[in-house]
Structures are given as C-alpha cells and as structure tokens.
C-alpha positions as CSV (number, residue, x, y, z in Angstrom):
1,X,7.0,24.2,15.1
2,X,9.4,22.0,17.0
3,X,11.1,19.5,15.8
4,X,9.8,15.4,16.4
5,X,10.2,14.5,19.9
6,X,12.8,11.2,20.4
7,X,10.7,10.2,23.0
8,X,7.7,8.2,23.0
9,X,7.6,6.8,26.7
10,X,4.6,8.6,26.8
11,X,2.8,6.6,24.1
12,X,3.5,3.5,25.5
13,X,2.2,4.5,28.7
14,X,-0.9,5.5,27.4
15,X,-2.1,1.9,25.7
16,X,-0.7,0.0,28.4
17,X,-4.1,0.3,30.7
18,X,-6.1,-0.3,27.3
19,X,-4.3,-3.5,26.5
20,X,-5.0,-4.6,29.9
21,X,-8.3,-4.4,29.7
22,X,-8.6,-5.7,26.5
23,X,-6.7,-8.6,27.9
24,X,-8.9,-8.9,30.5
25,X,-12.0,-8.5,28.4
26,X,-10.8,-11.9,26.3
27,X,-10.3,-13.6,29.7
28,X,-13.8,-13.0,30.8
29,X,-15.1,-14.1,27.2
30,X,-13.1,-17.4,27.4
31,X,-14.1,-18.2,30.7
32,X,-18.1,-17.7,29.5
33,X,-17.0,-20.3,26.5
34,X,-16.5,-17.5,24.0
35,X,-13.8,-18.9,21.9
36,X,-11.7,-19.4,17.8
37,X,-10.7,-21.4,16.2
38,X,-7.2,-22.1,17.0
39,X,-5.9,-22.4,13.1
40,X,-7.2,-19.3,12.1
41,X,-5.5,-16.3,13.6
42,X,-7.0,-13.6,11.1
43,X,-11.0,-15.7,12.1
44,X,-9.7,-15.1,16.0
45,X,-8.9,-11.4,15.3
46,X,-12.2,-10.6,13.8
47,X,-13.8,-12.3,16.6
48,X,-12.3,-10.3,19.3
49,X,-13.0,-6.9,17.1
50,X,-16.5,-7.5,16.9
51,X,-16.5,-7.5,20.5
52,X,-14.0,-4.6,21.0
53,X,-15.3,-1.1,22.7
54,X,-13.6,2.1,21.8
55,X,-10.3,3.4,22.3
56,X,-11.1,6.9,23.8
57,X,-10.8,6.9,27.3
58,X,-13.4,9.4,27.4
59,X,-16.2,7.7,25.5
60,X,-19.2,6.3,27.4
61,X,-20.9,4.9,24.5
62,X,-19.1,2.5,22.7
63,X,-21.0,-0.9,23.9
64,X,-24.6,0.7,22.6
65,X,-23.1,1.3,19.1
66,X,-23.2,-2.7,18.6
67,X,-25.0,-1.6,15.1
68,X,-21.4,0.1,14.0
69,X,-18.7,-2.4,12.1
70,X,-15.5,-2.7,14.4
71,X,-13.6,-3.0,11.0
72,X,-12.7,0.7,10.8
73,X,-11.5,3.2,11.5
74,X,-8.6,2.1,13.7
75,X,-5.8,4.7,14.9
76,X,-3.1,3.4,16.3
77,X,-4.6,-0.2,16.8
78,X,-8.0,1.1,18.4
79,X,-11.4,1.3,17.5
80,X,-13.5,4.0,17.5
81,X,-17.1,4.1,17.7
82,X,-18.1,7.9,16.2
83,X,-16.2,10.7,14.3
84,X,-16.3,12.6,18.2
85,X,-14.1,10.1,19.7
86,X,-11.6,10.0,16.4
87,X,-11.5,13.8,16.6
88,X,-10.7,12.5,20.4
89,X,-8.1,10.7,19.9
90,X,-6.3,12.8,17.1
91,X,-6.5,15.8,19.1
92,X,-4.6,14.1,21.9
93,X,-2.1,12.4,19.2
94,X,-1.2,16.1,18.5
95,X,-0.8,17.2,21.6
96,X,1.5,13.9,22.5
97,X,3.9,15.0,19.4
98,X,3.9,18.3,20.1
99,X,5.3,18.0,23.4
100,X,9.0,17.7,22.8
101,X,9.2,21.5,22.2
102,X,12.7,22.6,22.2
103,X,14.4,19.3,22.4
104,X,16.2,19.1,19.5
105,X,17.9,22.1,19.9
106,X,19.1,21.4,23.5
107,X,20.3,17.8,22.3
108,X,22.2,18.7,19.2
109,X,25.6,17.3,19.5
110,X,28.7,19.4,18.5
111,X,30.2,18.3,15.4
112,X,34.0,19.0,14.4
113,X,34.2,21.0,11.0
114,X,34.7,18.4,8.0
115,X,38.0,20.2,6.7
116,X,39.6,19.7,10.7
117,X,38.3,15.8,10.5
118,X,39.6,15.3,7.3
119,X,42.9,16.8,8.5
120,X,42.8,14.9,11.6
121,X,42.8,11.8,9.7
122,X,45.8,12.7,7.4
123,X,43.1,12.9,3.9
124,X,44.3,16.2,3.4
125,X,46.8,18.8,3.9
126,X,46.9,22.7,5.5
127,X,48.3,23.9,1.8
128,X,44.6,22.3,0.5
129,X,42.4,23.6,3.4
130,X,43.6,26.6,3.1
131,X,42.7,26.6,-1.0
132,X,39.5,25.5,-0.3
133,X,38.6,27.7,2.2
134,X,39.6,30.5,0.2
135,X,38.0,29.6,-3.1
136,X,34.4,29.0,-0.6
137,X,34.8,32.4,0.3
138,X,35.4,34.1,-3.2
139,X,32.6,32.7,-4.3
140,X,30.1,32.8,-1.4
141,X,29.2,29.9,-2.1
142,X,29.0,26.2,-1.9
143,X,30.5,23.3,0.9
144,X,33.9,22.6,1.8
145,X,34.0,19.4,0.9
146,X,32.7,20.3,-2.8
147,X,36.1,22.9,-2.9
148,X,38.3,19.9,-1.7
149,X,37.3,17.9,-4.8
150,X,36.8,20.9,-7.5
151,X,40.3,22.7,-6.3
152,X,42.1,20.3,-4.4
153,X,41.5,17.1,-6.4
154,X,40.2,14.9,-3.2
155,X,38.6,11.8,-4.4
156,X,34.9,12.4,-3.3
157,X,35.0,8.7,-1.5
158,X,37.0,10.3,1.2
159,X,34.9,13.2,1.7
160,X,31.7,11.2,2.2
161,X,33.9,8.8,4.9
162,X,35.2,12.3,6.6
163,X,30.9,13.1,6.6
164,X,30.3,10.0,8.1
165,X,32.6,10.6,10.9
166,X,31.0,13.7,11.6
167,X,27.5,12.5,11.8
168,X,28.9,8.6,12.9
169,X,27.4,6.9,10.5
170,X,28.1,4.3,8.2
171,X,28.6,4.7,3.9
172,X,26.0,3.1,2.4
173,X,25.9,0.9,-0.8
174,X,22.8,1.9,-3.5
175,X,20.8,-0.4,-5.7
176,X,18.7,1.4,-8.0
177,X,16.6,-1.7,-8.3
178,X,15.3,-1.9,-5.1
179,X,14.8,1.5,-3.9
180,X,12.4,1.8,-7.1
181,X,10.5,-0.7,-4.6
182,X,10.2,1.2,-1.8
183,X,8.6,4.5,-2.6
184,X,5.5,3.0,-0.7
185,X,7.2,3.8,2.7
186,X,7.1,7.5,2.7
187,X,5.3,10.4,1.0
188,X,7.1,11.6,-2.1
189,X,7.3,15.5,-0.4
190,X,9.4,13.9,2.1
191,X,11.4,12.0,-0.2
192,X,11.7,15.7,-2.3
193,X,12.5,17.9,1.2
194,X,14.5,16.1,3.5
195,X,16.7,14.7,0.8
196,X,16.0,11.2,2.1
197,X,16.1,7.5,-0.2
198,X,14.9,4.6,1.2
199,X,17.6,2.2,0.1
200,X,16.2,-1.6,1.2
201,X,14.5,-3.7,3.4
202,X,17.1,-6.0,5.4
203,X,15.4,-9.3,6.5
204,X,12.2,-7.7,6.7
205,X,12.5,-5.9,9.3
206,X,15.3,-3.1,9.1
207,X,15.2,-0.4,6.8
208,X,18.2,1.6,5.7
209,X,17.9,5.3,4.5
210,X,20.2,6.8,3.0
211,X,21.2,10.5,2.4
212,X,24.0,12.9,1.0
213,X,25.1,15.1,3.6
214,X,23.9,14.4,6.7
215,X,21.3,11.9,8.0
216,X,18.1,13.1,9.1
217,X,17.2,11.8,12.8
218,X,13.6,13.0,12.9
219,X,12.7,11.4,9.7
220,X,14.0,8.1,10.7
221,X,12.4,8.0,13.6
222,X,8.7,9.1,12.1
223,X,9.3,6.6,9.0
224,X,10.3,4.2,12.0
225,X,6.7,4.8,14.0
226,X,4.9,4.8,10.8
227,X,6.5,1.5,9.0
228,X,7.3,-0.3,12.1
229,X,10.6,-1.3,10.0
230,X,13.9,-0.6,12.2
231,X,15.1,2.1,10.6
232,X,19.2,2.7,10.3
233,X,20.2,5.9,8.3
234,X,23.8,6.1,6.5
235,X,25.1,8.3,3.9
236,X,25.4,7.8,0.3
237,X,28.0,9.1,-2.3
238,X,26.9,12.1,-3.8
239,X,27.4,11.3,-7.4
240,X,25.2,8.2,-7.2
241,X,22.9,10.1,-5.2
242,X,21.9,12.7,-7.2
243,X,20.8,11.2,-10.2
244,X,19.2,8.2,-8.3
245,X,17.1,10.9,-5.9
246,X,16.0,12.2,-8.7
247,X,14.8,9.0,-10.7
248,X,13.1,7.9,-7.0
249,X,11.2,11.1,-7.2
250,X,9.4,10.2,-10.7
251,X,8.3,6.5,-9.6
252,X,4.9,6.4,-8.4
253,X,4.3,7.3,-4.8
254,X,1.2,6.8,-2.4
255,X,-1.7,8.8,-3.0
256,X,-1.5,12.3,-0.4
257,X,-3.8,15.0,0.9
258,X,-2.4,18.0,2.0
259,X,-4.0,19.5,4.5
260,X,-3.3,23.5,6.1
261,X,-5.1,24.5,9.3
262,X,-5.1,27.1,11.9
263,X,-4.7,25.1,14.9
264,X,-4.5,21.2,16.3
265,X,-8.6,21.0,16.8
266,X,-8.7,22.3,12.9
267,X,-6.4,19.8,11.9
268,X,-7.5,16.8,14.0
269,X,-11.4,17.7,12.5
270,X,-9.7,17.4,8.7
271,X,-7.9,14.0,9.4
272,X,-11.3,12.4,11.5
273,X,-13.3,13.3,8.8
274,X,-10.9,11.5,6.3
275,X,-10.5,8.5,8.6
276,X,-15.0,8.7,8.7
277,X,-15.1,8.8,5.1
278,X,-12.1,6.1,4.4
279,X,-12.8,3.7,7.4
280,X,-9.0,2.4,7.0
281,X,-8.0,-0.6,9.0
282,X,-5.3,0.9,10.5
283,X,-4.0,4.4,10.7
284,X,-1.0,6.1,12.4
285,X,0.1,9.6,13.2
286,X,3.7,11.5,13.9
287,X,5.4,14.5,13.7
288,X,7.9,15.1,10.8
289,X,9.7,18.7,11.4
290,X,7.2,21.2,10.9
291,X,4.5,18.9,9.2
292,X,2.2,16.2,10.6
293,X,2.0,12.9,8.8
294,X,-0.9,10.3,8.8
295,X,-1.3,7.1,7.4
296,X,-3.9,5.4,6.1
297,X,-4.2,1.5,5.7
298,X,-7.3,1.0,3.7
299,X,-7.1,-2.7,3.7
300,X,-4.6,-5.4,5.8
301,X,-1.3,-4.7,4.6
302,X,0.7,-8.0,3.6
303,X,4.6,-7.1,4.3
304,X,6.7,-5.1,5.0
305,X,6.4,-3.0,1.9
306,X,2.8,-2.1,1.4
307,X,0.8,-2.0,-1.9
308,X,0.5,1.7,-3.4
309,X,-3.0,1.6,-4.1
310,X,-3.6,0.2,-0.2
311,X,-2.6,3.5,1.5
312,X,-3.2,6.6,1.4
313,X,-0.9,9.9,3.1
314,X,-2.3,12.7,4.9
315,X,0.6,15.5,5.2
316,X,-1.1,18.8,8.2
317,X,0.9,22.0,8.6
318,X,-0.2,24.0,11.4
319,X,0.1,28.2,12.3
320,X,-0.9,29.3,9.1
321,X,-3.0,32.8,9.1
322,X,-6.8,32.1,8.4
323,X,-7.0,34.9,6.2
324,X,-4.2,33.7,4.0
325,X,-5.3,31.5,0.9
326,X,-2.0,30.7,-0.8
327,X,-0.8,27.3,-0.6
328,X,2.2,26.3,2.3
329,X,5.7,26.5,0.6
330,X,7.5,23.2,1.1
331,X,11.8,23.7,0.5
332,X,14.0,20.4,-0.1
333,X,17.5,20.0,2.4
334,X,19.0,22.1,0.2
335,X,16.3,24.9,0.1
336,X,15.0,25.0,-3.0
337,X,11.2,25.2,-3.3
338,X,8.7,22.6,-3.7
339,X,5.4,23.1,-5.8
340,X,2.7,21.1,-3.5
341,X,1.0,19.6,-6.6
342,X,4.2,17.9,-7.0
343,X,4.2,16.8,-3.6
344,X,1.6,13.2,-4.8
C-alpha cells in the first residue's frame, strides 16, 4: 500500500460546502428566534446537534430520523443518521487516503551518506571512515555510525548531530517523566513499529516526537490529523533511547482492535459497525504506511492528552488473501517482528 499522502487539500475542500450550510442552517434558526444561551457554549453546541442533518452528501433521510440521538456517531465532526451512511462516509475516507499513490517515492529527498557529512564537517577523519567501512563490511552487518563509535571511538553525540543534518532536524532533549504521559496519543503498535516516542506537549498545542535514526514523516503527519497537536519530529540519542522506548512500550496504552480485510468496502463495513455499536462523540481516520488508523472518542475529550479509558484505536490492513487465516505480521523500524496480541 502507498505510503500517507502529505496532502489533504482535498479534505478541506470537501467540508467546506457542509460547513456552509451548516452556517446557513444556524442563520435561518436565529432569524425564526431559535437561540442559547450565550454563557453556555457546550448548552449551545447541543442545541445546534439536535438540529443537525447528516454528513453524507448522499443521504436523503436524515431530517425523518428526528427519533435518532445526534450525540453519536460523529466522524470527522459530522453526524450520521444510519450505519449506510457511516459505511458512506468511511468508504470515501479510504478512498481520500489512498489517493496519494506513489508520492512518497517521487518526493524523497536525496540525502548525503552520514560518514561524507561527518567528514564534511571535520568530526572525523578518511584514516577512520575508512576503518569503519571496512569493519561494516567484514561483518555484514550493522550502521556506520555504530562502527564510528565501536572502532573509531566517536562520541555518539556527534553522530546523532551528523543524523540530524542528514534528515534536518533538530536533537531532542528526553524526559522519562512525561513521555510516560503521553502513551494516549498513539497506538502502542505504532509506538513498537515505527520506532516513534512521543516526548511532550509544548503549550498545549505542539507535540514533539522523537526518534533514533531518522524521523518518520508519515507518522507525524497521521498523529498530527488524529491529535490535532502540531506535531515537530527530532531525533534522540540512541543510548537514552533505547531503554526509554522500551519502558514506553510497557505503560498502558489505549485499548485497539485490529482489524484485516480484503478490500476498502470490507474494511469500512468493520469500522461502521464499531462506530454503530460505540456511538463515539468523535471519530477520525488516516493512513499510517500500510495500515489504516481510526480513532474513537467515546466521550468529550478535556485536553490535549486524552484519558486512556475515553478512546479506543481501530488499526485496518488491507490486500490480505480471503483464504488466508493467519494473523498480519507487524515488523518494528528495525525489522524485527511484532506479535499482534502485543500490539494493545
């Protein structure tokens, strides 16, 4: 599956028309002397939803379902009045992120090789890129940057400056403390695979993620659709990352469901059934790599760090044969493989 497409002009061009009704829908009810009370933002909100029709464009029945609560489920900030029109809506949320086939490929920048930067910038000499190249190919094994410091004696600070150069991106500080807070913001298979740590929330509004070897663009930007947090990736020394990943990894995550189907229609029937079952508040869907991630809000979330027991993650693969009934194998950044039941 292609990788997450950068672009989401297309999403914003799609809830553009529905906002302006909805905007013009309030008008008309103000003008008829429908109004809130003005000190009560969350009364006013409830208000409005109770009036709201649904959010597929195709639906023609959303006014006679007055019966149906306007509480749930919302995807992506819209109502829906039946388990058709979320199927609806999720089918064309698919499509939308599968649309930026073959992007990432064609924008991948060209990078200069870490032993040339580091020489570049006078960190080491030819005598010790020589070493280290030939003790990484004796052993068929291993980075250059791991040779520099076993063989060579280069202090590991300078190799993860000469990585940030290469990616251009910032080193970042860690605190233990508060990325033990901050498992809520992502599933823990995505912590586990793309080597990621969410290292804290800046002001309430900027995330910073941090990573060991390179940063991880696509994850950003899904964590950054999902969260709504501004999301600014770095990297992170890997002696203190190592041993921190792996204490992240045992705090207690969000509760997921992984889901395999054959095709977008199969998956987008699996995530409207959960949404019809859960009725969650709010919900929102990306592409991550080769998975699909949906979130659930089951109740208002007060934050910018939601409450564990609030959420809930649904994690899709797609292409998988029908007649195949082994679970999807799941490899961290560095390829090792990842048992799904460890994946909650």
């Amino acid at each position: 599956m292609p990788i997450l497409n950068r672009s989401r002009g297309g999403t914003a061009a799609a809830e553009a028309p529905r906002e302006e009704r909805q905007m013009a829908r309030r008008a008309q009810l103000v003008e008829a002397g429908v109004s809130a009370p003005a000190d009560s933002q969350t009364s006013m909100a409830g208000r409005w939803r109770l009036l709201e029709t649904c959010a597929n464009p195709q639906c023609s029945s959303g006014w006679l379902r007055l019966w149906r609560s306007r509480s749930g489920p919302i995807f992506e900030g819209g109502w829906n009045c039946s388990s058709g029109c979320t199927r609806a809506r999720l089918e064309a949320a698919l499509r939308r992120e599968s649309s930026g086939s073959g992007e990432g490929a064609a924008m991948r920048p060209h990078r200069i090789p870490l032993g040339l930067t580091m020489l570049e910038q006078g960190w080491i000499t030819h005598p010790q890129l020589r070493q280290a190249l030939e003790a990484q190919k004796a052993a068929r094994c291993g980075r250059i940057g791991e040779w520099l410091i076993r063989r060579c004696g280069i202090k590991e600070e300078l190799v993860t400056r000469a990585l940030g150069l290469q990616w251009s991106c910032p080193v970042l500080p860690l605190d233990l403390r508060e990325a033990e807070g901050l498992t809520t913001l992502m599933p823990r298979l995505f912590v586990d695979a793309f080597g990621a740590l969410p290292l804290r929330v800046a002001a309430g509004k900027i995330l910073y993620l941090g990573f060991e070897e390179r940063p991880d663009a696509a994850l950003a930007l899904a964590v950054e659709t999902i969260t709504g947090l501004r999301v600014e990736t770095g990297l992170v020394h890997g002696s203190l990352f190592r041993p921190t990943h792996g204490r992240i990894l045992g705090q207690r995550f969000p509760a997921v469901e992984l889901v395999e189907a054959v095709s977008e229609a199969a998956l987008a029937q699996a995530f409207a059934r959960a949404m019809e079952r859960t009725q969650p508040v709010e919900s929102r869907l990306v592409r991550v790599h080769d998975c699909v991630w949906l979130r659930l809000w089951l109740q208002p979330q007060r934050g910018p760090v939601p409450e564990t027991a609030l959420i809930k993650d649904m994690i899709g693969t797609l292409g998988l044969d029908p007649g195949r009934h082994n679970k999807a194998e799941f490899k961290d950044w560095r390829g090792v493989p990842i048992k799904t039941g460890e994946a909650s």
